[in-house]
N, C-alpha and C positions, 0 to 999 in steps of 0.2 A: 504494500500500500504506500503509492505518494503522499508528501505532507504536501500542504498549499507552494512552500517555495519552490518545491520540487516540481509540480504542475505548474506555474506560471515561467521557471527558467527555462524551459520549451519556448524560443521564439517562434515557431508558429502558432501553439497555444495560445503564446498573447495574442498574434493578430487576427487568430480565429473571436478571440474578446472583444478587441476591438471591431471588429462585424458587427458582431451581434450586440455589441453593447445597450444601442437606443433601439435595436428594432428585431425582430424575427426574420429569420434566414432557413431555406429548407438546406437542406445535406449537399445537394450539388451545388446551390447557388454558392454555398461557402468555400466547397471544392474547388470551382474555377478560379477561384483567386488565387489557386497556389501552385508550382510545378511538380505537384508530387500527385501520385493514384489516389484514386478515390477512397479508397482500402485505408491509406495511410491519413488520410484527413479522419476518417471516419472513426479510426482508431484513437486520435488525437480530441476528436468530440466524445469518445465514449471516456477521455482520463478526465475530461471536463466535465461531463454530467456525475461520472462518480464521484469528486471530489466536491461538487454540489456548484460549481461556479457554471454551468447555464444547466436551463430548463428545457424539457423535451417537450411536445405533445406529438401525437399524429395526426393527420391530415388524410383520411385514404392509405395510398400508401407512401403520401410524402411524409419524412421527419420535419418539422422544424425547430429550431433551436433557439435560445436565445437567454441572451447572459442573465444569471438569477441574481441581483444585486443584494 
């Protein structure tokens, strides 16, 4: 289990926060912003939803995410 410092020292974790920060974003919309697979964001949103720094719901079968302040 990551502590909080340990989940934000991932610079794309941060910038996946700073996304989401003011608004909700589905899975892919967040993924295109970054040069790595979908796989590896996704894995990167799931150390985020665990460690409780954003919110999930589903949409169908979109995720969207978005930072839980």
């Amino acid at each position: 289990m990551l502590d909080s410092l340990q989940v934000v020292a991932e610079p794309r974790r941060r910038a996946i926060l700073r996304l989401v920060w003011g608004r909700e974003l589905a899975a892919s919309d967040i993924a295109a912003h970054f040069d790595v697979s979908f796989p590896a964001v996704s894995q990167h949103l799931g150390v985020l939803r665990d460690a409780g720094f954003v919110s999930v719901r589903r949409e169908g079968r979109t995720r969207l995410y978005k930072a839980d302040r």
